[in-house]
Structure formats: structure tokens, C-alpha cells
C-alpha positions as CSV (number, residue, x, y, z in Angstrom):
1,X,16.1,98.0,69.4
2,X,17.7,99.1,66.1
3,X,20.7,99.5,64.7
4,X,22.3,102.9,65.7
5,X,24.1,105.4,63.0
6,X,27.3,106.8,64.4
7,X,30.2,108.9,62.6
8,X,34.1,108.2,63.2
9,X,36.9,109.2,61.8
10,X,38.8,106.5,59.5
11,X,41.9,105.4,57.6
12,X,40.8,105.0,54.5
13,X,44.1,103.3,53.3
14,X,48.1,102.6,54.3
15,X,48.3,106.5,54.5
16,X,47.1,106.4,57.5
17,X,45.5,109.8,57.0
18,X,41.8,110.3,59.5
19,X,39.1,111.8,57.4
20,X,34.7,111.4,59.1
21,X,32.9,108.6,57.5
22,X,29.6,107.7,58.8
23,X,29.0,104.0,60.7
24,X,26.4,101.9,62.0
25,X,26.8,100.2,65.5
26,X,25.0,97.0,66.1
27,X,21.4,97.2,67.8
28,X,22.0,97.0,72.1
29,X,21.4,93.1,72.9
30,X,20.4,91.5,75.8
31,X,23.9,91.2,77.3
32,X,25.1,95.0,75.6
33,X,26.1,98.5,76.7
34,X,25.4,101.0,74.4
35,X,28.0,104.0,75.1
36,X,28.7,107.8,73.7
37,X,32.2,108.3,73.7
38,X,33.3,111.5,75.1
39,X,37.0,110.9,75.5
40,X,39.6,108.6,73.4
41,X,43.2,108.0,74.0
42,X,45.9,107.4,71.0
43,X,48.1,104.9,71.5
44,X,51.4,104.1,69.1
45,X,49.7,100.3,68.3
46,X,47.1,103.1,66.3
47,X,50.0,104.9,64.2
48,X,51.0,101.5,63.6
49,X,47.8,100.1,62.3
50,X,46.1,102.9,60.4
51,X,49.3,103.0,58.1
52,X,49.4,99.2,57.7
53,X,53.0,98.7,59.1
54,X,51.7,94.8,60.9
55,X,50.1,93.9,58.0
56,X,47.0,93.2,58.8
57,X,44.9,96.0,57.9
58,X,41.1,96.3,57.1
59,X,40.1,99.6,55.9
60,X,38.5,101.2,56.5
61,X,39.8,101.9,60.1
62,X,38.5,103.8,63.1
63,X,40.8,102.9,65.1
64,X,40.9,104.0,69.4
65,X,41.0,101.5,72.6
66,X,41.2,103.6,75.1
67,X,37.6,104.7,75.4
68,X,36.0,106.7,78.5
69,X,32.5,107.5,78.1
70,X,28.3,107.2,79.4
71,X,26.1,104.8,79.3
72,X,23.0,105.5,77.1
73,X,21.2,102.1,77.4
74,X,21.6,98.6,78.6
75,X,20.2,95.5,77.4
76,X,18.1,93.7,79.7
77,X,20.6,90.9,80.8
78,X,22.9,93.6,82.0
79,X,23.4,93.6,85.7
80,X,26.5,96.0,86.3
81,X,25.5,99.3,84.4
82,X,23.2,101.8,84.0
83,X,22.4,104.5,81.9
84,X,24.2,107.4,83.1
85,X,27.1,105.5,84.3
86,X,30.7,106.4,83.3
87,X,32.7,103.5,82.1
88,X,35.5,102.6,79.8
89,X,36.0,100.1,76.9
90,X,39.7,99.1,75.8
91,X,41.2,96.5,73.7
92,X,39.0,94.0,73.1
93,X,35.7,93.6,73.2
94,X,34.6,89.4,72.8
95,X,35.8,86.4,73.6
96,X,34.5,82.7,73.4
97,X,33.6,83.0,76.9
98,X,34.0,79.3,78.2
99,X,37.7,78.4,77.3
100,X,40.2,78.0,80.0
101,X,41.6,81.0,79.7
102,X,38.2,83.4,79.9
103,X,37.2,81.1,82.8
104,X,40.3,82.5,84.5
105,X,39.3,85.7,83.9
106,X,42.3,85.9,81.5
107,X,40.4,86.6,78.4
108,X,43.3,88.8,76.6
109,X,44.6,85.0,76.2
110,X,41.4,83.6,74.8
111,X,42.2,82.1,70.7
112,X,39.0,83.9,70.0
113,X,39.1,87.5,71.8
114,X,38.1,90.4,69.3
115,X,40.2,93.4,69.5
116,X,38.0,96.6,70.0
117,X,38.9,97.7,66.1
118,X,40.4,96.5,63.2
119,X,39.2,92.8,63.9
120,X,36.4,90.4,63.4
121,X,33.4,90.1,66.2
122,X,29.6,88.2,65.5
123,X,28.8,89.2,69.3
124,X,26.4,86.7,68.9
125,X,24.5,88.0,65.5
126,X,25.9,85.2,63.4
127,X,27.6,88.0,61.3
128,X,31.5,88.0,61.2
129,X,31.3,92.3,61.3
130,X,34.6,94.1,61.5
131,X,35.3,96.2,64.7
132,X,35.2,99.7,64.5
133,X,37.2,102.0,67.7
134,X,37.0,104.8,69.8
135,X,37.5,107.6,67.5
136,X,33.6,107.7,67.0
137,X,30.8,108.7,68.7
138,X,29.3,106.0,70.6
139,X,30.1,101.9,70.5
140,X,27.8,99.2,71.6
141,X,29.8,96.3,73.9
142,X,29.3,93.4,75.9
143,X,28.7,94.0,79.6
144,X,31.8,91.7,79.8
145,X,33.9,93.7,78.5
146,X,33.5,97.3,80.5
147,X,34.7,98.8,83.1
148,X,33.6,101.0,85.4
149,X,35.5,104.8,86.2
150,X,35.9,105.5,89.8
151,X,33.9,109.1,90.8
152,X,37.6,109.9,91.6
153,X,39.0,109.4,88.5
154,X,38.6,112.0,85.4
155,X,37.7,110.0,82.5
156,X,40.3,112.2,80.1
157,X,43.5,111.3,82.3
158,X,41.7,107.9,82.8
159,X,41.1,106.8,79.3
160,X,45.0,106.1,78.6
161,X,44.9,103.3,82.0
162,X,42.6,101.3,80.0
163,X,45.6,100.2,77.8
164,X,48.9,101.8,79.1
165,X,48.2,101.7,82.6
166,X,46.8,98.1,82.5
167,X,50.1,96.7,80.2
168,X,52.2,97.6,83.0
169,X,50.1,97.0,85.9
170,X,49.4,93.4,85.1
171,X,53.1,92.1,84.6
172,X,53.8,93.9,88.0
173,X,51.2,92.2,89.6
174,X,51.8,88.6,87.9
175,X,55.4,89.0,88.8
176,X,55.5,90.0,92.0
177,X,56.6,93.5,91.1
178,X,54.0,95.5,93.9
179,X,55.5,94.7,96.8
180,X,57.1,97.4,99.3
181,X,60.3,97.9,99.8
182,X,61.3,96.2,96.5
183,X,63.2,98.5,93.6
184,X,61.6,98.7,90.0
185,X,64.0,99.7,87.2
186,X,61.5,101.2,84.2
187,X,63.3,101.4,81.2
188,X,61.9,104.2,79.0
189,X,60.0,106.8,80.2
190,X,57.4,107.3,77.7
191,X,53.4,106.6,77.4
192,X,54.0,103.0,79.2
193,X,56.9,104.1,80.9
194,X,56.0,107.0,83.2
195,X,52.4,104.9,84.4
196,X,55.1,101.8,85.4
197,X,56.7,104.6,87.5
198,X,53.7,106.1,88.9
199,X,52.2,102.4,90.0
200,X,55.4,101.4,91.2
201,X,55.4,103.8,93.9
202,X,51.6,103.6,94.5
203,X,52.7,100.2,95.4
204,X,55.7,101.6,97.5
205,X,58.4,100.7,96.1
206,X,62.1,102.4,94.8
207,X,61.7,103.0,91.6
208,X,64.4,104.0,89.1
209,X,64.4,105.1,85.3
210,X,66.8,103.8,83.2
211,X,66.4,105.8,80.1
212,X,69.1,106.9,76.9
213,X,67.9,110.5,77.3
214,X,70.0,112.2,80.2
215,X,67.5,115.4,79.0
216,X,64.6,113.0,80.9
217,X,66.2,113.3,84.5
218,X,64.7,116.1,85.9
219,X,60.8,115.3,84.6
220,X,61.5,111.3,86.1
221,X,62.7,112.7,89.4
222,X,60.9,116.1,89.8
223,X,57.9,115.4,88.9
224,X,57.1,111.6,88.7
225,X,58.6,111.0,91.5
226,X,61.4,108.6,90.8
227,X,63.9,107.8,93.2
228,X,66.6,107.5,90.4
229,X,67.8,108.2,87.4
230,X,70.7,105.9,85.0
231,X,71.4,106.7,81.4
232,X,71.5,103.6,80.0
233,X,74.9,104.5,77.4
234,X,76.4,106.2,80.5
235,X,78.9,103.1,81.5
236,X,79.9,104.7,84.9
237,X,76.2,104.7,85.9
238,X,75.2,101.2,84.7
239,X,78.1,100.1,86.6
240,X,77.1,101.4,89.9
241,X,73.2,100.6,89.1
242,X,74.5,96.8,88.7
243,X,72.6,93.6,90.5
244,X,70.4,96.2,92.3
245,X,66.9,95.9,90.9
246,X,65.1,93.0,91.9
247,X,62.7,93.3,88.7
248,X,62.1,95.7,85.4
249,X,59.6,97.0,83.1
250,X,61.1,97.6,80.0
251,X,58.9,99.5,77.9
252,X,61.2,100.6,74.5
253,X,60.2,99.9,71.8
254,X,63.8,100.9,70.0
255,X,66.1,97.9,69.4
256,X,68.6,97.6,72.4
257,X,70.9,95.0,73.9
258,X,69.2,93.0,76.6
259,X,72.3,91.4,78.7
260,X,73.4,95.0,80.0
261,X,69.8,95.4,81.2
262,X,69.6,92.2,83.1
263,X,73.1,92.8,84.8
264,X,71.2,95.6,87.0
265,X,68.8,92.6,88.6
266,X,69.6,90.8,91.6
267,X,70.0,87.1,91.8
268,X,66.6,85.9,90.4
269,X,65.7,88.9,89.8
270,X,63.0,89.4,86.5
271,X,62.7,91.4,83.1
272,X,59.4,92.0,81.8
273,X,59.3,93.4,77.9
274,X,55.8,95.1,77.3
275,X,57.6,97.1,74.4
276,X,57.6,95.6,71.0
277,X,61.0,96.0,69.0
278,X,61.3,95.0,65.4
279,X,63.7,93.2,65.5
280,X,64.6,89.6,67.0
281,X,66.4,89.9,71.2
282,X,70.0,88.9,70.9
283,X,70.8,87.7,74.1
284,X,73.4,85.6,75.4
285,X,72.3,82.6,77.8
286,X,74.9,83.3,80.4
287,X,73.2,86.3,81.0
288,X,70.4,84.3,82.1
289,X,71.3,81.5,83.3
290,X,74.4,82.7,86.0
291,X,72.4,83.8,88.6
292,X,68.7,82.7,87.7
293,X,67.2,85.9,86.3
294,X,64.0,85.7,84.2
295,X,63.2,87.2,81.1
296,X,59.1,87.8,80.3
297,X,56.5,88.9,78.1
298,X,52.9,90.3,78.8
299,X,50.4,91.9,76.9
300,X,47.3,93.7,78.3
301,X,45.6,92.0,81.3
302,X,42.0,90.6,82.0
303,X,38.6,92.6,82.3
304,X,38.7,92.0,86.1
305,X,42.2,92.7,86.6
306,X,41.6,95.9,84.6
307,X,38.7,96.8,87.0
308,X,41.1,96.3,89.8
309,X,43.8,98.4,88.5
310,X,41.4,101.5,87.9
311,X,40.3,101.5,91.4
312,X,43.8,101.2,92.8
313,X,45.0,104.1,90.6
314,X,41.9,106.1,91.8
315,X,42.8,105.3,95.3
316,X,46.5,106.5,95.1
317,X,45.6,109.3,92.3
318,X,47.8,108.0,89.5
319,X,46.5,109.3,86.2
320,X,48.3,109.6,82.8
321,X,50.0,112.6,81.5
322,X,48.3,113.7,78.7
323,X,47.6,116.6,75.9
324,X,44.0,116.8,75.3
325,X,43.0,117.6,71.5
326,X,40.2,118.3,69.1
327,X,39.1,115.8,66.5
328,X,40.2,117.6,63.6
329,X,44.0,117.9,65.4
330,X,44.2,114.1,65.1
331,X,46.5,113.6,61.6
332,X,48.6,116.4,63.3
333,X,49.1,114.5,66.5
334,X,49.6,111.3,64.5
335,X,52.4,112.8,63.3
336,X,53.9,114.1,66.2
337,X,53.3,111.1,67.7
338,X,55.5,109.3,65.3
339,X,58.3,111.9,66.0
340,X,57.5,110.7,69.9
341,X,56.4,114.5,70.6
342,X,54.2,114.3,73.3
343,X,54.4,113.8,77.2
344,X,52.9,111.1,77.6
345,X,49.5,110.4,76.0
346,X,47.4,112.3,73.4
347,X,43.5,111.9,74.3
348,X,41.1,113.3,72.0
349,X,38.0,115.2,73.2
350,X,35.2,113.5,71.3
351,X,32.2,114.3,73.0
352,X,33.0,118.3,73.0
353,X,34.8,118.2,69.2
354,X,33.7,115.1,67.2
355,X,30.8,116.4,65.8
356,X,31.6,119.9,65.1
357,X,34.8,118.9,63.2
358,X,33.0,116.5,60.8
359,X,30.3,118.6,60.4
360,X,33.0,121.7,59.3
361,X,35.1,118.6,56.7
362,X,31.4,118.2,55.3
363,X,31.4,122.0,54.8
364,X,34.5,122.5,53.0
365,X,34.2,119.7,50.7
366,X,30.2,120.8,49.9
367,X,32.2,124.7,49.2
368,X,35.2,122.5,47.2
């Protein structure tokens, strides 16, 4: 088996602007899935990489982690998949395999888990390559690291689970926050936000938005299906929303004081922050420590866990909102994206537009 040519589109530098540049995947090993990408999700961590804003960068950049697609070809250690088969890939894509975290399953928490693009993978070849994402046409990946799509599920409105969906689901379930009968406050109601609502009463419970946008009410309640809404600089409403919740997503990414958000929890009730402000939490202890509340963190999930929470979404119907695009709409949705213009998710239709839109760039600049 030989190394595969594929074309993406990449950051070329801190821009951040998406032009085609031709790749080449890695030949299908023993233990790999070879996929064609037909749909790709955007997520904000992309705006933030392709212009450079962590740090880290290593253009170029293709970036994209929320990847639904088919199988083409499995190696012959491969056990789960078949060509044909529809499956997603999402943020990473190795791990070491035998630490204690992988053996748990947990291998977002391995020291040595390659993220899906934008990072540093030898899957094995001896070669530290840099990963390339899901705004290309096909990626090669460890059977470890894919997932299967339910028949239920439509992989556009089911690419954006593999990395929103799964960030909320896994603190939910790690904290208890599934059960019944319990009320979930979900502050924010953006691309993380609205899946936290639509799990939380998959898993039955009252579910309120607490949210600085009154504007937001009627979408949360109408037609996410919300059982509340509180403006979170409305002081009459925090008041009467106060020691109610017995947990919380919080999913802004916006600097915002923490202590009035923990004064809607019950006695030992818990916070979970899955957004990522810039600056440090001020929070005073007292806000903690009076009646035993709990203040957490969580990022991603494992594969199996992943698995898990596609086929509970398929079984209840929860799918993201999203606005499918073409390829060559891509630098205009990163910038609406960065103005926070879309409800909820933009996925871009690869396997229909890819092609055709690096085929027309090639045309203009040959006529340039």
C-alpha cells in the first residue's frame, strides 16, 4: 500500500486565511482506516489556531476535527470497520496506548495523544509527521481512534457531536449530571451550549439556560426545548433562580464572574467549565466552600465514551444545529464565526464541494 495524494485547504500563515494545497496521507497500515471525508464541522478552537492566537502554530494548517465520512480501505489488523462503513474521526488521533490513562479508556488524558491536526504523530512509521485535519479529502487513522455513525444519525448534523457533543456529554456523565429528575443550568447557548441542552433532556432532566442575551429566550425554550430561561445580568431573575440547580455546564467562553453562577447550585451542587476564557477565574473561596459546591474542568472524552454518546444521541435524535457550506465559503464563515454569527455549528460539505472549489482557485490563478 502507498502513500495516498489528497488536497485540503490550509492556513498558510497567522492570517488565518484557507487557500487548496495538495497533501499526502500516510500509506493504510496494518492497524489503519483509510477514509474520504464527505462532511467537516468548524469549531471556534479552528479560528483560534489557523490565526495563531495559542501560540503554537505549524503551518501550514488544515485544520477540522469533526470529521464524518466512508471507509475506503482497512488494514488487515482492523477488526471494527469495513470499507463502506460510515464513521467519524475527531480530536485526536494516537496515543501511547499502554499508559494508565489509555488503559482506562481515557486517552484524551494520555501525555502522548496526537491531536487530529496541527500536532505531531509517527503512528508507528518512526517519522515525527505533522497532523493534517478534516478540511481535506480523505485521512488515514488508527482503528483506535474511530467511531462508528449510527444508520440513524445523518453524518452532516452528526459531525459537530464528535467534538461539541462529546465536551458536554462526558462532564455530564463523569459528574453525575444524567440523571432524571435533576435540573441542569447551561450557561451559554451557543455551539456547546445548545448540545448540553439537548443531552440534558435526552437524559430527562429540567434544564435551564442561563444566558446574557434576553434576545435568546424564545429559540432556548421554543425550540430546544428548555424548561427555563435566566438572564444572567437580570438581578431579579438570578435571585429567584438561586440554590436551585444541582449542577452546570458553563460553556462561555467570555470572561464572567464565577460566584454569582455557583449561588444558583444547591448544597453540593457542581460547576463544570468546558469554555475557555482568557483570562484567569476570580473567585472568592466562600463561594465554595459554604455549602460544599464544586468547581470542574473537562476537555473532550475517550474513544469509547465517544462511541457511547453517538449512539445515545441517535437513540433520542439529538443532532447539532448547523449551516451547511461549500468549501470555497469557508474564509467567509471564519469570519462570521468570529463575529459568533451562526446557530450553532458551520459544517462544510466536502465530499459534494471540495474538489470543485480547488479545482475553480487553480483556474483563476492559471487565468491571473
Amino acid at each position: 500500500m502507498t502513500a495516498r495524494k489528497a488536497v485540503g485547504l490550509a492556513a498558510l500563515e497567522s492570517s488565518g486565511h484557507l487557500s487548496p494545497l495538495a497533501i499526502t496521507r500516510r500509506s493504510t497500515g496494518a492497524e489503519d482506516v483509510a477514509i474520504k471525508i464527505l462532511y467537516c464541522g468548524i469549531c471556534h478552537s479552528d479560528l483560534h489556531s489557523i490565526k495563531n492566537e495559542w501560540k503554537n502554530a505549524r503551518y501550514p494548517m488544515i485544520p477540522g476535527h469533526e470529521i464524518a465520512g466512508e471507509v475506503t480501505e482497512v488494514g488487515k489488523k482492523v477488526t471494527r470497520f469495513a470499507a463502506g462503513d460510515r464513521v467519524g474521526v475527531r480530536c485526536m488521533v494516537n496515543s501511547c496506548g499502554s499508559c494508565e490513562s489509555c488503559a482506562k479508556g481515557c486517552e484524551n488524558h494520555c501525555p502522548a495523544m496526537a491531536f487530529t491536526y496541527n500536532s505531531f504523530d509517527d503512528s508507528g512509521s518512526g517519522t515525527n509527521a505533522v497532523t493534517y485535519g478534516g478540511y481535506s479529502s480523505m485521512v488515514v487513522v488508527k482503528e483506535r481512534f474511530v467511531v462508528r455513525f449510527p444508520e440513524a444519525m445523518p453524518l452532516d448534523k452528526g459531525a459537530p457531536l464528535l467534538c461539541a457533543g462529546i465536551t458536554v456529554y462526558s462532564p455530564m456523565k463523569h459528574h453525575g449530571l444524567n440523571i432524571p429528575g435533576l435540573h441542569l443550568g447551561v450557561v451559554g447557548l451557543g455551539g456547546l451550549g445548545h448540545m448540553a441542552v439537548k443531552f440534558g433532556k435526552a437524559f430527562g432532566m429540567k434544564v435551564t439556560v442561563i444566558s446574557s442575551s434576553p434576545g435568546k429566550k424564545e429559540e432556548a425554550l421554543g425550540r430546544l426545548g428548555a424548561d427555563a430561561f435566566v438572564v444572567s445580568n437580570n438581578a431579579d431573575e438570578m435571585k429567584a433562580a438561586m440554590s436551585t440547580m444541582d449542577g452546570i455546564i458553563n460553556t462561555v467562553s467570555a470572561n464572567m464572574p464565577i460566584a454569582p453562577l455557583l449561588g444558583l447550585l444547591k448544597p453540593n451542587g457542581k460547576m463544570v467549565m468546558v469554555g475557555l476564557p482568557e483570562n484567569s477565574i476570580q473567585l472568592p473561596p466562600f463561594a465554595l466552600v459554604a455549602t460544599n459546591k464544586t468547581l470542574a474542568g473537562s476537555c473532550m472524552g475517550g474513544m469509547s465514551e465517544t462511541q457511547e454518546m453517538l449512539d445515545l444521541a441517535a437513540k433520542h435524535g439529538v443532532t447539532a444545529d448547523i449551516e451547511v457550506i461549500r468549501a470555497d465559503y469557508v474564509n467567509t464563515a471564519m469570519d462570521r464565526l468570529a463575529k459568533a454569527d451562526v446557530r450553532y455549528r458551520f459544517v462544510i460539505d466536502i465530499g459534494n464541494t471540495l474538489q470543485k472549489a480547488i479545482t475553480e482557485a487553480a483556474d483563476l490563478l492559471t487565468a491571473a
